[in-house]
N, C-alpha and C positions, 0 to 999 in steps of 0.2 A: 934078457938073454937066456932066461931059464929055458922055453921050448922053440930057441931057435938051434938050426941045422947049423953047426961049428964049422964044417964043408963048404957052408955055400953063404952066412951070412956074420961078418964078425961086428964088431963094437961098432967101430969105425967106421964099417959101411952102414949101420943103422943109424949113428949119429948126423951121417951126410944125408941122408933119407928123409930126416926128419929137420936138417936146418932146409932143403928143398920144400918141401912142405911149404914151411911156414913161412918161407918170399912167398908162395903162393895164397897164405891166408893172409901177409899184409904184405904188399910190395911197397918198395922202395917208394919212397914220398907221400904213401896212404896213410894218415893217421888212426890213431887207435879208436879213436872215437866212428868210422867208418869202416871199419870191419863190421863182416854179415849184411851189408846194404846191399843191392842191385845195384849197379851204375847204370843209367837208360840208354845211355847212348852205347854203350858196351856190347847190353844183351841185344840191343838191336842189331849190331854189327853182326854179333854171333849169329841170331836170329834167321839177320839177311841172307849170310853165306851156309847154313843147312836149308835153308830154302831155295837157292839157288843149285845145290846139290843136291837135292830132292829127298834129302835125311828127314825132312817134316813136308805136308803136302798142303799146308797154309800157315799163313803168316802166324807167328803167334802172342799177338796181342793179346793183352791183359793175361800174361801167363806166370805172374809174378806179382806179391806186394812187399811192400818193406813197412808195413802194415806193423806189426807185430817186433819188427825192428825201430821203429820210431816210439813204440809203447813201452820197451825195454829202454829205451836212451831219456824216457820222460823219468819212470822209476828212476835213475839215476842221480839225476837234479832235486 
């Protein structure tokens, strides 16, 4: 709260800010061990509909790994 605007951002609203967030970084029924993955079927949905809305001008296959996400869950074990 040090270099925030008392006018325009108080506790409260930064508290709700950041419990949104974080459904966002795990929602409801995602366990913790699947945070930072890609879901395939997911990105593709996404995928589909900015290509279909012409936000990207081909498909975009192989634009992701969880490469680097499966090497950090092997450390762990």
């Amino acid at each position: 709260m040090k270099w925030a605007d008392p006018k325009t951002t108080s506790r409260d609203h930064l508290l709700a800010m950041v419990k949104a967030v974080a459904l966002l970084v795990q929602p409801s029924g995602l366990s913790a061990d699947k945070i930072g993955f890609i879901d395939e079927a997911r990105f593709k949905t996404t995928s589909d509909i900015v290509l279909k809305f012409n936000s990207i001008t081909k498909p975009s296959a192989n634009a992701y790994t969880n490469d680097l996400m499966t090497a950090a869950a092997a450390l762990k074990k």
